[in-house]
C-alpha positions as CSV (number, residue, x, y, z in Angstrom):
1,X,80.0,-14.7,77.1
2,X,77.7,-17.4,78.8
3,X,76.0,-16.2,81.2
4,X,75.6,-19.5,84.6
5,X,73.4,-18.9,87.5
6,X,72.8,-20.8,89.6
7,X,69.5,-19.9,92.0
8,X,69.7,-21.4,95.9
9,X,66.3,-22.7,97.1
10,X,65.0,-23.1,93.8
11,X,62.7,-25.8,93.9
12,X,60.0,-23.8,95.0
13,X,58.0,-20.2,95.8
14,X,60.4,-17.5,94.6
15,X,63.2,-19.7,93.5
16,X,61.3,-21.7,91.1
17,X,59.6,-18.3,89.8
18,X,63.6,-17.0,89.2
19,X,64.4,-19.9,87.5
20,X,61.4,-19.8,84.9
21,X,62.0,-16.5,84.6
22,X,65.6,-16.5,83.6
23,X,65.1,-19.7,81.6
24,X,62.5,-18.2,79.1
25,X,65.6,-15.2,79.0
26,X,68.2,-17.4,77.7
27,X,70.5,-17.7,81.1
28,X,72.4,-21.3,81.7
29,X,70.0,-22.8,84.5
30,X,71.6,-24.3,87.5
31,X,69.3,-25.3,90.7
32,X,70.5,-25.9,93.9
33,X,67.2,-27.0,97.1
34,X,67.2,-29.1,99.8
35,X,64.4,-31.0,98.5
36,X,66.0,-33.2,96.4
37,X,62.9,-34.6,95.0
38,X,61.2,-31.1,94.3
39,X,64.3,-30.0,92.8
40,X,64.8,-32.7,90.4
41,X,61.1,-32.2,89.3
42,X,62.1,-28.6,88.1
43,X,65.3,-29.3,86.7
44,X,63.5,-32.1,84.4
45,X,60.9,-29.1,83.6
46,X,62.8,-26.7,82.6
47,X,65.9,-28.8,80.9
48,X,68.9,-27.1,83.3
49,X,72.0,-27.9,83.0
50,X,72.6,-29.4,85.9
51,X,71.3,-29.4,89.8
52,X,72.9,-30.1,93.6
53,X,70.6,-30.9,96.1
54,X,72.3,-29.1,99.5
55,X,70.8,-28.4,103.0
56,X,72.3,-25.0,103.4
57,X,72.5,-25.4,107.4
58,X,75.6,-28.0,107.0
59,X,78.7,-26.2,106.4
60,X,80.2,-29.5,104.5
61,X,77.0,-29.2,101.9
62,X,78.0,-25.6,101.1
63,X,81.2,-26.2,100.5
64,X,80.5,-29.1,98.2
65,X,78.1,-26.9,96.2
66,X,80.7,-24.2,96.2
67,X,82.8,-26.5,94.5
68,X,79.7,-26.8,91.8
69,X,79.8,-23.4,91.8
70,X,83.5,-23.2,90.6
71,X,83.3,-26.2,88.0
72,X,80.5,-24.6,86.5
73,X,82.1,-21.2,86.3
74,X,79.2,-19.4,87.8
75,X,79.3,-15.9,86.9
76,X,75.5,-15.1,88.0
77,X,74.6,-15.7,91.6
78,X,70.9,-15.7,93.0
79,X,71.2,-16.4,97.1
80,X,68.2,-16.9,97.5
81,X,67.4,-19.8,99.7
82,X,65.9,-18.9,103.4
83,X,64.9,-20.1,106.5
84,X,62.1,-18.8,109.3
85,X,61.7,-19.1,112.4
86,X,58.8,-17.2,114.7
87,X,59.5,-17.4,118.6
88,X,60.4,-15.8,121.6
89,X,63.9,-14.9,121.6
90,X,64.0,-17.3,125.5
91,X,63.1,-20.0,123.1
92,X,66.0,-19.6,120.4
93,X,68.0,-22.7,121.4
94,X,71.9,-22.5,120.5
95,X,71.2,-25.1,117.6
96,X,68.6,-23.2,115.8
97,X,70.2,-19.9,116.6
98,X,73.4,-22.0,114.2
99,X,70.6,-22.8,111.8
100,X,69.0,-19.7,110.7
101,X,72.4,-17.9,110.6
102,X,73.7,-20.5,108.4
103,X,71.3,-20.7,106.0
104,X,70.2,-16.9,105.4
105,X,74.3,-15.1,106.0
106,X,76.4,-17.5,106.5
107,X,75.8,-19.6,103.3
108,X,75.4,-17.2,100.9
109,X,78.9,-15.4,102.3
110,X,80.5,-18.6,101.9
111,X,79.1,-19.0,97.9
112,X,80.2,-15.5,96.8
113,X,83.6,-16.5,98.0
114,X,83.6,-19.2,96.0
115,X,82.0,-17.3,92.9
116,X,83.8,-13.5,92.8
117,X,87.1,-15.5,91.6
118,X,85.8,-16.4,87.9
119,X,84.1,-13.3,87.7
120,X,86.8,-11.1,88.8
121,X,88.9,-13.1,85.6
122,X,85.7,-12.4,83.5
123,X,85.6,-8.6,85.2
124,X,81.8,-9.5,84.6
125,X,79.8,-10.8,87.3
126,X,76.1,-10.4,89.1
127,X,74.9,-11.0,92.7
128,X,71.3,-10.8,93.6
129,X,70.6,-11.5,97.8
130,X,67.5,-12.4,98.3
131,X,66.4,-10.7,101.7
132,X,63.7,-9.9,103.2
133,X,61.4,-6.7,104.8
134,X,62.1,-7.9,108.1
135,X,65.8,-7.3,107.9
136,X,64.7,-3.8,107.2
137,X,62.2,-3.2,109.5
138,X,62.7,-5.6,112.4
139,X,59.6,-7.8,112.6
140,X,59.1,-8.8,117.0
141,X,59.4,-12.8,117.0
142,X,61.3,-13.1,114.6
143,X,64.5,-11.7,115.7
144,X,66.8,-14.5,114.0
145,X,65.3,-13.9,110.7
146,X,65.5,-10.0,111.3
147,X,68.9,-10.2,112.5
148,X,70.3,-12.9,109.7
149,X,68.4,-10.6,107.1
150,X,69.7,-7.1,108.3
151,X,73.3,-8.6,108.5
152,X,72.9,-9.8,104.6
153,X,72.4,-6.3,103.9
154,X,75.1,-4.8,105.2
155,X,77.5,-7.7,103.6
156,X,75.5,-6.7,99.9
157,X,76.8,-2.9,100.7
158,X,79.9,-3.7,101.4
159,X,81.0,-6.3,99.4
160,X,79.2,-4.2,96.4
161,X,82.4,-1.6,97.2
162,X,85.0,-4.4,96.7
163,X,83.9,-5.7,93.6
164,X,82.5,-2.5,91.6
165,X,86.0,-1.7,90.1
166,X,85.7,-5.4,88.4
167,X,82.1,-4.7,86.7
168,X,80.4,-7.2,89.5
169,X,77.5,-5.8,90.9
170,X,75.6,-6.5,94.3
171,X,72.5,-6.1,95.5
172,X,69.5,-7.5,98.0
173,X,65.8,-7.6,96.7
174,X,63.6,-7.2,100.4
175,X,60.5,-8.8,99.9
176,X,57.3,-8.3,101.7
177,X,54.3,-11.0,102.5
178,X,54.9,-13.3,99.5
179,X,52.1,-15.7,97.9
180,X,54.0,-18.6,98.7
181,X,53.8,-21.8,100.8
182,X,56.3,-20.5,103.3
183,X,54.6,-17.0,103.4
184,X,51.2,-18.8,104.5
185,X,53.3,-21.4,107.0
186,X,54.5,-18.1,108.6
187,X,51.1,-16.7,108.6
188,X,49.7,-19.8,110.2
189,X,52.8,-19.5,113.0
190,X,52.0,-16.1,113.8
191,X,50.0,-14.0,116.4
192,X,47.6,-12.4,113.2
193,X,45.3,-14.2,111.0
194,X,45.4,-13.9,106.9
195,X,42.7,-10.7,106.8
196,X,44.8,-9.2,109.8
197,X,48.0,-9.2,108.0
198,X,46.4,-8.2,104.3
199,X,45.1,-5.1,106.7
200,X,49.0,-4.4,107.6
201,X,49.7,-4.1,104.1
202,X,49.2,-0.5,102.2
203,X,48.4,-2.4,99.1
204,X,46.0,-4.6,100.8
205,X,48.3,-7.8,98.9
206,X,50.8,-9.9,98.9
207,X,53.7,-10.0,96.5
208,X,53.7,-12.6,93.9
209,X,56.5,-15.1,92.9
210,X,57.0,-12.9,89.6
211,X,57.4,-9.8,90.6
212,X,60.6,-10.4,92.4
213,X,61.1,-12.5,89.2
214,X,61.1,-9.7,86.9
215,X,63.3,-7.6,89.4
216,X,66.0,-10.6,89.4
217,X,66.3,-10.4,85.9
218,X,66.4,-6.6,86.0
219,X,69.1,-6.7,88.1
220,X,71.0,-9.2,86.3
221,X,70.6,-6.9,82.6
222,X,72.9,-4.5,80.9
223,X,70.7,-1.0,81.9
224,X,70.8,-2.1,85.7
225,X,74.3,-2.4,85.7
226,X,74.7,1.2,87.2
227,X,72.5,0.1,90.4
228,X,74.7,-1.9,92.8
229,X,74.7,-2.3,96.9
230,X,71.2,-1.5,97.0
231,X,68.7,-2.9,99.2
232,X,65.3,-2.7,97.1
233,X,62.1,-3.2,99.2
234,X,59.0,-4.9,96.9
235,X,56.9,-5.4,99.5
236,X,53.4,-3.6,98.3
237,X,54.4,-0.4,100.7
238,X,55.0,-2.0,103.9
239,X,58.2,-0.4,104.4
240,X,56.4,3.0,104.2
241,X,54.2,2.3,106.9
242,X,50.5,1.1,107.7
């Protein structure tokens, strides 16, 4: 059986990591980013076979890549393209309230829709949501990001329930501080400097690209397939406190 994924935000951070990881594992690559020129940079690295660029905010993109999704029989789905946003919740315009809400639940609702129907005839399929700690823990600010991330937890649970009688497992990876560009933009946009949030970490770390990496691919074996509609914190402990 060939195994397709396709990973969302891929040209970059975590998404890129995925994608080399799964590569060098013998999965069918398929990239989907906004950046059109990062992602074609990737897909010439790693020799995919074949890449939509798609802003994930614009419900008439999404449906065009889950049409991609459908021609390409996708049977393994990474969501994990994301967006961020730090602000007072006064400040949260009705536009980028859409936004965030799009990208991080919406989105990825709309692509397992358009997935679940080849795997369900293949009664094989994986789902890996990409969230985040914040949807865990709640993270003041950043209440659209919490609130988008917390409500693509609860979808993983439940739609884990509908689709474990067709050998389909779901499941969210919650990542902490990341060493990636976005994970240093939202360090530069908060209220704490670099060494201030390191201190808020047990491990005194952030996570790297790989890690959740190896975790994806975990997920996505034969001896994981037991573990589905669980939300799995890698965050270096700060889930567990300070």
């Amino acid at each position: 059986m060939n195994k397709n994924v396709l990973i969302t935000g891929a040209s970059r951070g975590i998404g890129r990591a995925i994608a080399l990881e799964l590569k060098a594992l013998g999965y069918n690559i398929f990239l989907s980013a906004k950046n059109e020129t990062n992602l074609t940079k990737i897909a010439q690295e790693l020799g995919v076979k074949d890449f939509i660029a798609c802003d994930l905010s614009k419900p008439n993109e999404v449906e065009k890549l889950g049409n991609f999704i459908q021609k390409n029989e996708i049977n393994v789905l990474v969501n994990n393209a994301g967006e961020y946003l730090y602000a007072n919740i006064e400040n949260a315009d009705r536009e980028k309230i859409s936004q965030i809400f799009e990208v991080n639940l919406l989105s990825p609702i709309v692509l397992c829709s358009k997935a679940v129907p080849f795997m369900k005839v293949q009664k094989w399929g994986r789902i890996v949501n990409i969230g985040s700690i914040s949807g865990v823990m709640g993270e003041a600010y950043a209440s659209l990001y919490s609130g988008s991330k917390s409500g693509l937890i609860g979808f993983t649970k439940a739609l884990a329930l509908e689709l474990a009688q067709h050998n389909i497992t779901v499941n969210t990876i919650n990542p902490g501080w990341v060493q990636t560009d976005l994970g240093e933009k939202s360090i530069e946009k908060s209220d704490f400097s670099l060494e201030e949030t390191l201190d808020m970490i047990p491990q005194r770390r952030f996570v790297e690209p790989k890690e959740v990496a190896k975790l994806v691919a975990y997920l996505l074996s034969n001896d994981a397939r037991g573990i589905t509609g669980q939300s799995i914190n890698l965050c270096a402990g700060l889930s567990v406190g300070v």
